[in-house]
C-alpha positions as CSV (number, residue, x, y, z in Angstrom):
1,X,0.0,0.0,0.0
2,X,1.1,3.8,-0.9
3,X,1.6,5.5,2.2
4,X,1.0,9.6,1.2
5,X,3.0,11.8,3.5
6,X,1.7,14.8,4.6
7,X,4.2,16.3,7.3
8,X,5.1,20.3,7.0
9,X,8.1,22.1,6.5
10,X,9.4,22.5,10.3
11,X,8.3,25.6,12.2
12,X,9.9,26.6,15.7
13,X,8.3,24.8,18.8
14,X,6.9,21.7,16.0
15,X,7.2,18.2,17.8
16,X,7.9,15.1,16.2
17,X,6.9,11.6,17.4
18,X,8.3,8.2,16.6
19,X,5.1,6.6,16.3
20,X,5.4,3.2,14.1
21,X,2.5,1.5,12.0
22,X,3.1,-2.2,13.8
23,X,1.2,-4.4,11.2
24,X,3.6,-6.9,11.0
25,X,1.9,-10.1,12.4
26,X,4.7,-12.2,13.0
27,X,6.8,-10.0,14.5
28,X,5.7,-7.6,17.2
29,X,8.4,-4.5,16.8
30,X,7.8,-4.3,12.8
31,X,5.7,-2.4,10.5
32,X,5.7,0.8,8.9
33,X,8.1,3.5,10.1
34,X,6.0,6.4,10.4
35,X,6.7,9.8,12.0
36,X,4.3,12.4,13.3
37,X,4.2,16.0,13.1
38,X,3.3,18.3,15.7
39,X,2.9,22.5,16.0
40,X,4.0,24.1,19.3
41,X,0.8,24.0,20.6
42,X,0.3,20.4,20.3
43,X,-2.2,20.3,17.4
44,X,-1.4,17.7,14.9
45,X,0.2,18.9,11.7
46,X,1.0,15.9,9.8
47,X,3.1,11.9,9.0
48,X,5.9,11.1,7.4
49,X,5.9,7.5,6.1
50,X,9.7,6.5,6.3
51,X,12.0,4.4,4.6
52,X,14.6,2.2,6.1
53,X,14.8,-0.6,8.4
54,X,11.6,-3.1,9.4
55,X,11.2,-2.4,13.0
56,X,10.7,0.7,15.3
57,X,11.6,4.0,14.1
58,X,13.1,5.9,17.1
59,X,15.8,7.6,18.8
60,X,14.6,11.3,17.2
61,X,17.0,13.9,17.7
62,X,18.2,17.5,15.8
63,X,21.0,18.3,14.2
64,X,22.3,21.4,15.0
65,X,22.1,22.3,11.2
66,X,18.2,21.3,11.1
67,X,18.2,17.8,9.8
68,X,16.1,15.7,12.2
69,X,17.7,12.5,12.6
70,X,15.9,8.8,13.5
71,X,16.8,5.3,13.5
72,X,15.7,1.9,12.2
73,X,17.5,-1.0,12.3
74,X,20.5,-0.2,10.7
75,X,18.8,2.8,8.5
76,X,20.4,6.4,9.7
77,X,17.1,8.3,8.9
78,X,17.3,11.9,8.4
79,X,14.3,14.5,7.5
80,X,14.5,18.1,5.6
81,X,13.2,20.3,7.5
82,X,12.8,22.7,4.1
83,X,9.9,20.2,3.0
84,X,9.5,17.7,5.8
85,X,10.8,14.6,3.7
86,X,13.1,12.3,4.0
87,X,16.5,12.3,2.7
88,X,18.3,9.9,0.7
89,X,20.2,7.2,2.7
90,X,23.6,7.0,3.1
91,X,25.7,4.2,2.8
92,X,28.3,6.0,5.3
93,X,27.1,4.7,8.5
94,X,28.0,1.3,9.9
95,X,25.2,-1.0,9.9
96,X,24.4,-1.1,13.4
97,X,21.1,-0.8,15.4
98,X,21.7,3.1,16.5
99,X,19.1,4.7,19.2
100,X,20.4,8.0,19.8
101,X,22.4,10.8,18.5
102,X,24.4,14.0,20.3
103,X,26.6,16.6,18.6
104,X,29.4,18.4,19.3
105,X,30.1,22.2,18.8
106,X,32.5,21.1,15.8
107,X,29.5,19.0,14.3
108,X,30.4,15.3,15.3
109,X,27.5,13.0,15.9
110,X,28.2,10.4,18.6
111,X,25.6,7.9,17.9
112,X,24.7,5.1,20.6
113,X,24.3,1.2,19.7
114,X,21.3,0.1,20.9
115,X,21.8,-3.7,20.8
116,X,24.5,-6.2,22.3
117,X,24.3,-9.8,21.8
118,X,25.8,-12.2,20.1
119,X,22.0,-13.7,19.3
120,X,18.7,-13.6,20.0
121,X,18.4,-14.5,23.8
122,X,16.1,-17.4,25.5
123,X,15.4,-16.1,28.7
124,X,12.1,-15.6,29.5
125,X,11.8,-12.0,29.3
126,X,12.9,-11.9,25.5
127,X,10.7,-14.8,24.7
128,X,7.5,-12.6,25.5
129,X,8.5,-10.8,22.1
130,X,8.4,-12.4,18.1
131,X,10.7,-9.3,17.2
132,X,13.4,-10.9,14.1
133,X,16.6,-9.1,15.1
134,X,18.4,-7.7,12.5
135,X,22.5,-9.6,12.1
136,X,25.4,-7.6,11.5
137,X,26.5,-8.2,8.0
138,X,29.6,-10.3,8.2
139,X,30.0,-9.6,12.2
140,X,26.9,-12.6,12.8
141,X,25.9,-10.6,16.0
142,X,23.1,-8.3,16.8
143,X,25.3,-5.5,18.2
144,X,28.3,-4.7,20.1
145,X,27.0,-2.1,22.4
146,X,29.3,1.0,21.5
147,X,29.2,4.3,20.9
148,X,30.4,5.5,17.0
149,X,32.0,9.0,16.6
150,X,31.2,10.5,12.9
151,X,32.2,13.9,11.9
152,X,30.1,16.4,9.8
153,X,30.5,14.5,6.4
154,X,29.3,11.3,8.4
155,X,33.2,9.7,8.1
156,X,33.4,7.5,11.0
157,X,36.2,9.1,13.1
158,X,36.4,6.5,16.5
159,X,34.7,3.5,17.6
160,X,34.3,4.0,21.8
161,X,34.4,0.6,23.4
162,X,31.5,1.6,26.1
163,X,31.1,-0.8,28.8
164,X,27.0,-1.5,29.3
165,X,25.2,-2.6,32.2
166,X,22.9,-6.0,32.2
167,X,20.0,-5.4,31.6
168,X,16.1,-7.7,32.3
169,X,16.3,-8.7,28.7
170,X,19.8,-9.5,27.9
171,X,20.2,-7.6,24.3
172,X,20.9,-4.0,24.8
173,X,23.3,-2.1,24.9
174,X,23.6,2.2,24.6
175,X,19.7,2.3,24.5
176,X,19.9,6.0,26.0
177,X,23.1,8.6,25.5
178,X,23.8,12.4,26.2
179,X,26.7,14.4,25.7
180,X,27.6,16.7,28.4
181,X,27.8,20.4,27.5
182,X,31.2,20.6,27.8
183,X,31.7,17.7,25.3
184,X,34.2,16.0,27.0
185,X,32.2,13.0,28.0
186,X,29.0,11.0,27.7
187,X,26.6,9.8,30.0
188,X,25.1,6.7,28.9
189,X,22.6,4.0,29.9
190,X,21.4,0.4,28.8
191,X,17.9,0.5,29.4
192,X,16.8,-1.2,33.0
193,X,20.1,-1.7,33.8
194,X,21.4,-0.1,37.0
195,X,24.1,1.7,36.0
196,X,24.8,5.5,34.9
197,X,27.6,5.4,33.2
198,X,30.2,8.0,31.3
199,X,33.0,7.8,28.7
200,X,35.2,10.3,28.1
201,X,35.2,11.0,24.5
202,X,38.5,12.8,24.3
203,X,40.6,10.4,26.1
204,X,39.1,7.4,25.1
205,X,38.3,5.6,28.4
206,X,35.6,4.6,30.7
207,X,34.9,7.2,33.4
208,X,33.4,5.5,36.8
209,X,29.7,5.5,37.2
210,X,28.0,8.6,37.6
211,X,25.4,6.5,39.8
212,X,25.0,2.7,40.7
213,X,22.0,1.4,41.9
214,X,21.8,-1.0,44.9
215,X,20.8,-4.4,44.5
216,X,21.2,-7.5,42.5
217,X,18.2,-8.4,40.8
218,X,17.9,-6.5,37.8
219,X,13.8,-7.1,37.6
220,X,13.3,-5.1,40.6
221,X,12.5,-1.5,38.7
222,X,15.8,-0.1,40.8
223,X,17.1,1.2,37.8
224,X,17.8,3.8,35.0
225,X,15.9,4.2,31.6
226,X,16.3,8.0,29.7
227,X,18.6,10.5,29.8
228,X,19.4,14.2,28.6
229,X,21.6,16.5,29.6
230,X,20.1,20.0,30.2
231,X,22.3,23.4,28.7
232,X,23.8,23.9,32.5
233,X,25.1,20.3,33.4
234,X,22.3,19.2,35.1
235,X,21.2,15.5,33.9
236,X,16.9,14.6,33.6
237,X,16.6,10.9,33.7
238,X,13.7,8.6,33.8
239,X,13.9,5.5,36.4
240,X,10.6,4.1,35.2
241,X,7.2,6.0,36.6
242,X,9.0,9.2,37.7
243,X,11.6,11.3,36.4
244,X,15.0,12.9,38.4
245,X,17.1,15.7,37.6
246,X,20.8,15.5,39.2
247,X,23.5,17.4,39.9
248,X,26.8,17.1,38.3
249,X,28.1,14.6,41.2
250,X,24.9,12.5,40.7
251,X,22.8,13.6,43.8
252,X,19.0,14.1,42.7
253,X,18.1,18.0,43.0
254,X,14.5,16.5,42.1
255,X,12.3,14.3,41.2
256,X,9.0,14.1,39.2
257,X,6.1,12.2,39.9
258,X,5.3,11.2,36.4
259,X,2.2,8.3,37.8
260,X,2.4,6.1,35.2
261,X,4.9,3.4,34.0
262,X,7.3,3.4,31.2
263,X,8.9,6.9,30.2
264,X,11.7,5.9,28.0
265,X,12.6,9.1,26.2
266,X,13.6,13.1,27.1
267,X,13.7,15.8,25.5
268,X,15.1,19.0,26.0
269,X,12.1,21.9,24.7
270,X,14.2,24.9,23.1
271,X,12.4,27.7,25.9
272,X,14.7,26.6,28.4
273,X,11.9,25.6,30.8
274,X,10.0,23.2,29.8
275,X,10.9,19.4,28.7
276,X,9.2,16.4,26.8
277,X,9.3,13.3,27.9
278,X,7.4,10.2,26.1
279,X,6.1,7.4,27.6
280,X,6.2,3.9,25.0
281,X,3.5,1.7,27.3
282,X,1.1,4.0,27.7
283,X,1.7,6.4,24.0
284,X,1.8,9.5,25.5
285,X,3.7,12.6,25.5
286,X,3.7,15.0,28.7
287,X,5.5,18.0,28.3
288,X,6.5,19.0,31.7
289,X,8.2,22.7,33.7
290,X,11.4,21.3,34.7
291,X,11.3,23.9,37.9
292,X,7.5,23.3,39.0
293,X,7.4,19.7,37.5
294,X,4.4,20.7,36.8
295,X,2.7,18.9,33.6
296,X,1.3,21.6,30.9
297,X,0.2,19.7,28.0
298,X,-0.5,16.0,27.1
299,X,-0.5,14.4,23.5
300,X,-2.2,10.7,23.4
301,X,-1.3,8.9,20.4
302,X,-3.9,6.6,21.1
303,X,-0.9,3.7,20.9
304,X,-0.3,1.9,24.0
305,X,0.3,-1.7,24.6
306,X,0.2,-4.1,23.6
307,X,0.9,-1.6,20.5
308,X,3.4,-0.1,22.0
309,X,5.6,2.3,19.4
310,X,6.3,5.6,20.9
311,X,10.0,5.5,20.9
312,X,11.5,9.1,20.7
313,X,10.2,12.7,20.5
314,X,12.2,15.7,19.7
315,X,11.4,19.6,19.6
316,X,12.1,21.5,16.6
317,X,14.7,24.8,18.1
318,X,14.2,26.5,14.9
């Protein structure tokens, strides 16, 4: 079927959700990459159909330049903001399962590997999905779990052998990454792990935790999902049904309520005071004063689980 696209040309304040068509019925992560298009207000705008990859489209982020960049299985997606299509693909990128992006003030993109497994695991928590993994071509592994420095032109400059964290379902690996303003290192996390980890970018080496969580089961929600670096150093992260912002040394300055379960992505809204954060269980998008913590606006997708396929919102900075 023809898919027509109808999103915009980007204006300030637009937002954009990752919300794939899953109509796959064999495989519960795949279907149609599909990208919605919001104004500032929250009013919907418009989709973008996408092309690329057979699973989730996620891990939206903005280039500095405008380009707003997304993922699907190995596909490096990015959108014009001039007429709200997608770009060509390039063939620069190694084929790996990226999730997100961060850039540098020279214009490197440091883009985090979402998987880490040599194959599709057995335990019981990965059996509860029919998603088909994507293999590295000639590596015959789902991922490695690093974090791949490209410059400007999108010439891989370093590979960063990041350490991850386990995790409940025993595949991932960089699901969640933020560059700290100064741009000397990353803060990193593998989703439900218990870890908050950092690598230092310039000197190539693992930097101790920023925080470790207490306790040795890893299905006990103790643990660390989103996170985003705000303009000043101080970190918003997600730890499942609430939200925390820390301070520089990893001590929580606050945290947010947020009621619900399963807020897996942040982002950082251009006005300085406000933030998005999305939520993949329930489909929803709150967008939330970082100082209050107050929530001023809600979008419902209407997709929650078991269609669950909310996986990254960004904000348009215009």
């Amino acid at each position: 079927m023809t898919r027509e696209s109808t999103m915009q040309p980007f204006a300030k304040g637009d937002i954009f959700i990752a919300c794939t068509l899953l109509n796959v019925p064999d495989d519960d992560h795949a279907g149609e990459g599909r990208i919605w298009q919001y104004d500032k207000d929250m009013n919907f705008k418009g989709e973008l159909w996408t092309e690329g990859g057979n699973h989730f489209v996620g891990g939206l982020e903005f280039d500095p330049n405008g380009p707003l960049w997304a993922f699907n299985d190995f596909a490096v997606i990015h959108v014009d903001p001039k007429t709200g299509r997608q770009l060509p693909l390039s063939d620069k990128f190694l084929p790996r399962c990226y999730r997100s992006a961060s850039f540098d003030q020279d214009g490197n993109v440091y883009l985090g590997e979402h998987m880490k497994a040599k194959k599709r695991p057995d335990n019981p928590i990965a059996s509860r999905t029919t998603t088909k993994f994507p293999v590295i071509p000639g590596e015959g592994v789902l991922g490695f779990g690093y974090v791949y420095k490209y410059d400007k032109d999108w010439n891989l400059v370093k590979v960063f052998h990041t350490e991850c964290a386990p995790d409940m379902t025993q595949f991932k690996g960089v699901t969640h990454s933020s560059l700290h303003p100064s741009g000397e290192f990353i803060i990193y996390a593998t989703e439900t792990g218990k870890r908050l980890m950092r690598y230092d970018v310039i000197n190539d080496r693992q930097m101790p935790d920023l925080v470790t969580y207490p306790g040795e089961d890893i299905m006990d929600r103790v643990w660390v999902i989103a996170v985003k670096y705000l303009p000043d150093g101080r970190l918003l992260i997600t730890r499942g049904d609430f939200m925390e912002m820390l301070d520089e040394d990893g001590n929580v300055l606050k945290s947010y309520p947020l009621e619900t379960y399963g807020w897996s992505d942040i982002e950082i809204c251009h006005d300085g005071e406000h933030c998005l954060v999305s939520n993949i269980w329930e489909g929803t998008v709150v967008k939330v004063n970082v100082e209050s913590g107050d929530i001023v606006a809600t979008i419902d997708t209407g997709f929650k689980a078991p269609n669950r396929c909310v996986a990254g919102v960004a904000e348009y900075p215009g």
